[in-house]
N, C-alpha and C positions, 0 to 999 in steps of 0.2 A: 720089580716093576721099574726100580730108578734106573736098573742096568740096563734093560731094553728099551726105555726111553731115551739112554744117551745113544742106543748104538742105532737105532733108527736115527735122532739128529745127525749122529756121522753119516750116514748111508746118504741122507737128502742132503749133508753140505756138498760131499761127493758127488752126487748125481749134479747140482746146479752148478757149481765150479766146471764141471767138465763139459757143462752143456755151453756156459758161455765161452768157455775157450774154444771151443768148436764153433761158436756162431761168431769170433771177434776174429777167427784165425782163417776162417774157411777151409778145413782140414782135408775135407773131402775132393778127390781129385776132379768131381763134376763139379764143384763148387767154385773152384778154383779157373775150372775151363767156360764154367759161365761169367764169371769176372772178365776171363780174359776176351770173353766174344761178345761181351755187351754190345749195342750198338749206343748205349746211354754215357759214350766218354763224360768226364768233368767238364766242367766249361775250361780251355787252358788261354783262348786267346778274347781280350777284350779289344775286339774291331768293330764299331758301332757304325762307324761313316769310315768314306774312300779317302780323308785328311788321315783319320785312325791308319789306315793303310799306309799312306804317303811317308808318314811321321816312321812308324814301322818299319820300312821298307829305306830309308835313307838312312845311308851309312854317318857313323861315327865312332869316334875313336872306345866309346863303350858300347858299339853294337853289339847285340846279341845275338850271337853263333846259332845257326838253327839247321836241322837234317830236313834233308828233302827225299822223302821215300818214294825211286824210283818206282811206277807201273804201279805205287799205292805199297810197296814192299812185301810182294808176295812170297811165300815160302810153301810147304810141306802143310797142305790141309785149307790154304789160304789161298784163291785166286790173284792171278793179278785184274786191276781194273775192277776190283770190289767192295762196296762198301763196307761188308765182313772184314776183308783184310784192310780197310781201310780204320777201322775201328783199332783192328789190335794195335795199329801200330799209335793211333791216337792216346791207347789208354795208359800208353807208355812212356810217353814224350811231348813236348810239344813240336809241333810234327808240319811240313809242307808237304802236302800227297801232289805228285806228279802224276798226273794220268792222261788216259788219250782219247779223243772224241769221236765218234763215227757217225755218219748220217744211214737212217735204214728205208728202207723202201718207201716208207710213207712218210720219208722226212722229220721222223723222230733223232735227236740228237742222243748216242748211248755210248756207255764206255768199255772203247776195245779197241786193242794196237792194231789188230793185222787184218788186210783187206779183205783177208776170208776166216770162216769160222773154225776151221780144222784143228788150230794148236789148241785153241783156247777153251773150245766148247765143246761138247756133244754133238752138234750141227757139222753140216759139209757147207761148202761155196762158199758164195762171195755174202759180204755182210748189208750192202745197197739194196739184196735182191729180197730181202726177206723185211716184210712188216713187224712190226714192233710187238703184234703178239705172236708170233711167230719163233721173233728173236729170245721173247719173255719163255719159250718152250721148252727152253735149252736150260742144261745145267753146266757150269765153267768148271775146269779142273786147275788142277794146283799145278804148282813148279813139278811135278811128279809125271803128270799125262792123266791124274786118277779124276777124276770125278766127283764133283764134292753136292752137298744142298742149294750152295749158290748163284743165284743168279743174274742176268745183264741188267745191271744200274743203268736206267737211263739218264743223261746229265744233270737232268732238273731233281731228280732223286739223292742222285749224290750231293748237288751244291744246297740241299732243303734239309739235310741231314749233318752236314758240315758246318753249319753257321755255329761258334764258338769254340768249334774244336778242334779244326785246320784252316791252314791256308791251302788252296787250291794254285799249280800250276797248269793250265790248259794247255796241250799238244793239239788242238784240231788240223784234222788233216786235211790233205790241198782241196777236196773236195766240198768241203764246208763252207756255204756264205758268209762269211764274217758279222754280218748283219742277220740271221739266225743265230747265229752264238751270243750274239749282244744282247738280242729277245730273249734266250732263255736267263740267261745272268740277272738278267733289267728284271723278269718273273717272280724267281726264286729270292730277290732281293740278294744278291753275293758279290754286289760288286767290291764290299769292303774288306771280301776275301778271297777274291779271283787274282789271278793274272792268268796272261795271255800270252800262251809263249809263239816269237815268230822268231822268221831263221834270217830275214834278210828287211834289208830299209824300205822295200817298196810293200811285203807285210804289215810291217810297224807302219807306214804311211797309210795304209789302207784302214787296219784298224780305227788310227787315232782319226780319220775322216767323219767313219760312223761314232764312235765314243772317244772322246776327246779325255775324258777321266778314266777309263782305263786305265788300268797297271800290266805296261807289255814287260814281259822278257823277252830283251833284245841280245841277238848274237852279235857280241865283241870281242872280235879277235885282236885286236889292233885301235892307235889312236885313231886313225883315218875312219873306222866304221862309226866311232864314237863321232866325229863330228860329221860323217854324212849324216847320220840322225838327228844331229843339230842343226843342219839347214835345214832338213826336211819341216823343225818347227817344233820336234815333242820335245817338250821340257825336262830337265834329266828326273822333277819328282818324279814321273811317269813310267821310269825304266829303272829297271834290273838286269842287269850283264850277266849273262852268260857267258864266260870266256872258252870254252870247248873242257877237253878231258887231259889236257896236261897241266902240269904248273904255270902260273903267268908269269909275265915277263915282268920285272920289279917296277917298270917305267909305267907300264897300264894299270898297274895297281895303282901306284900313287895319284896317275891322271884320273881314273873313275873315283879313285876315294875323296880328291877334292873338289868332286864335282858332286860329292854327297850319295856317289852310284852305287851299289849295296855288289857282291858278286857270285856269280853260282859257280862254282869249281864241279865241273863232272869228274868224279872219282869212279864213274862205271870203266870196269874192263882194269886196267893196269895200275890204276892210283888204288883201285879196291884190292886187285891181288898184291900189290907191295903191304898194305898197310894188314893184311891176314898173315903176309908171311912174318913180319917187323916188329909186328902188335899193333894191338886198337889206339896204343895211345899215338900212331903215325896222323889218324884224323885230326888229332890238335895243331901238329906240327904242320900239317896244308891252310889251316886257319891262321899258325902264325904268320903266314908266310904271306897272305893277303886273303883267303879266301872266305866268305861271310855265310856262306850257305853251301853243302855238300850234297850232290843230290848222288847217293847211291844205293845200291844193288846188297848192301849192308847197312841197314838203318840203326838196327839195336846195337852194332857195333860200332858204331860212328857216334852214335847218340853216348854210349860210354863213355868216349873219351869226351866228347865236348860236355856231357853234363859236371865230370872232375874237373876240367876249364875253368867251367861257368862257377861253380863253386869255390877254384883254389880264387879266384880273380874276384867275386862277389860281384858277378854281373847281374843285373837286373833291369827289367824293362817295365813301365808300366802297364802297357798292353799284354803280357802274358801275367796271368796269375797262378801263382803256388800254392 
């Protein structure tokens, strides 16, 4: 009797021991792919108010390095322009999703690069001609051409689902009233984690006309653009520099960094195939070099090298929590 008694207590320590290591380890490969497709990220950024933003977003000599995932960082199973893909890459980093705005027939604001549906979606034509349930009909395919469950994020969707867990870079395109994009932002309550990206001074003028507290990304190629934007009036808390997709020039670093201007280094196309060919740890080396923010086409590889950064350096922000 005593010997059957111990070897049932072994049988049950075994069964419970292996049951918790399975439910602490998530062993199971669906287990593992529902972790990674939550849409419920951690909270990673604490941005309460558009000061949170300002405070966040102005450079200093202990700024913290952040990945900007282009089109949302789409891959193999993952749209671009989706809030699915915009999750994984959430649940992996603290993350600024890059994405691009489109108006649809009936004036719904939804996110998609391309003026027509063809690359992205199941749908043909152009993206203006079709209504919002229409557009809701379709399913987007991945970096592949395949066809996945996912569907068109309208913008208030995405910025409703994003509060604590990214920052947003807005691409709206020429056809967008400025003053609808503001509406939906002002809605969804995002303004403490939008910005607004424009390509020239008379965008950024336009903008800060209708929202003056906006957070624009401005295209700075040069000091001269930098102070056309300072006559125009907006205060540098207000911008973020985009300096284009090569290295900057050592002079505009140091003039945006003293003027507290934070900078987005595009690493799409040539800085992303150097840094594949070189190693990941090439993305630190563009950080040394002045750059605060990488927006590429390799998020989880870019993200490797700055989170060793961020650690070898002991960076810390209070607005991002660990």
């Amino acid at each position: 009797m005593k010997r059957h008694f111990l070897y049932l207590s072994i049988l049950l320590f075994v069964a419970s021991t292996t049951s918790c290591f399975r439910n602490s380890t998530g062993t199971t490969e669906t287990g593992a792919k529902d972790t990674e497709n939550s849409l419920f990220a951690n909270t990673t950024f604490e941005l309460n108010t558009v000061d949170d933003l300002y405070q966040f977003l102005t450079y200093t000599e202990s700024s913290y390095p952040l990945v900007s995932a282009h089109r949302g960082g789409p891959t193999k199973g993952y749209p671009e322009n989706a809030i699915e893909t915009f999750a994984r890459i959430a649940n992996k980093m603290p993350a600024i999703i890059e994405c691009d705005v489109r108006l649809s027939k009936d004036s719904v604001l939804v996110l998609l690069h391309d003026e027509t549906l063809d690359r992205t979606t199941t749908g043909k034509g152009q993206v203006n001609k079709l209504t919002l349930a229409e557009l809701k009909s379709l399913k987007l395919k991945d970096t592949e051409g395949k066809s996945t469950s996912y569907r068109i994020p309208t913008l208030e969707e995405a910025l409703v689902w994003g509060k604590g867990k990214v920052i947003f870079t807005l691409d709206a395109k020429s056809d967008i009233p400025y003053q609808l994009l503001n509406d939906v932002i002002t809605k969804a309550n995002a303004q403490a984690y939008s910005v607004v990206i424009t390509y020239s001074g008379k965008q950024a003028k336009a903008l800060y006309r209708i929202n003056p507290d906006l957070m624009i990304s401005a295209s700075i190629k040069s000091v001269d653009d930098l102070t056309r934007l300072a006559a125009l009036g907006i205060p540098d808390n207000r911008i973020i520099a985009f300096i284009g997709v090569h290295q900057p020039q050592e002079k505009l670093v140091e003039i945006l960094h003293q003027h507290g201007i934070k900078i987005i280094l595009g690493t799409l196309g040539n800085l992303d195939r150097q840094a594949e060919q070189r190693g990941y740890q090439t993305y630190a080396e563009y950080i040394e070099k002045g750059a605060d923010v990488l927006s590429t086409d390799r998020p989880l590889e870019a993200h490797k090298a700055l989170d060793y950064y961020i650690r070898k350096r002991n960076i810390t922000s209070p607005y991002i929590r660990h």
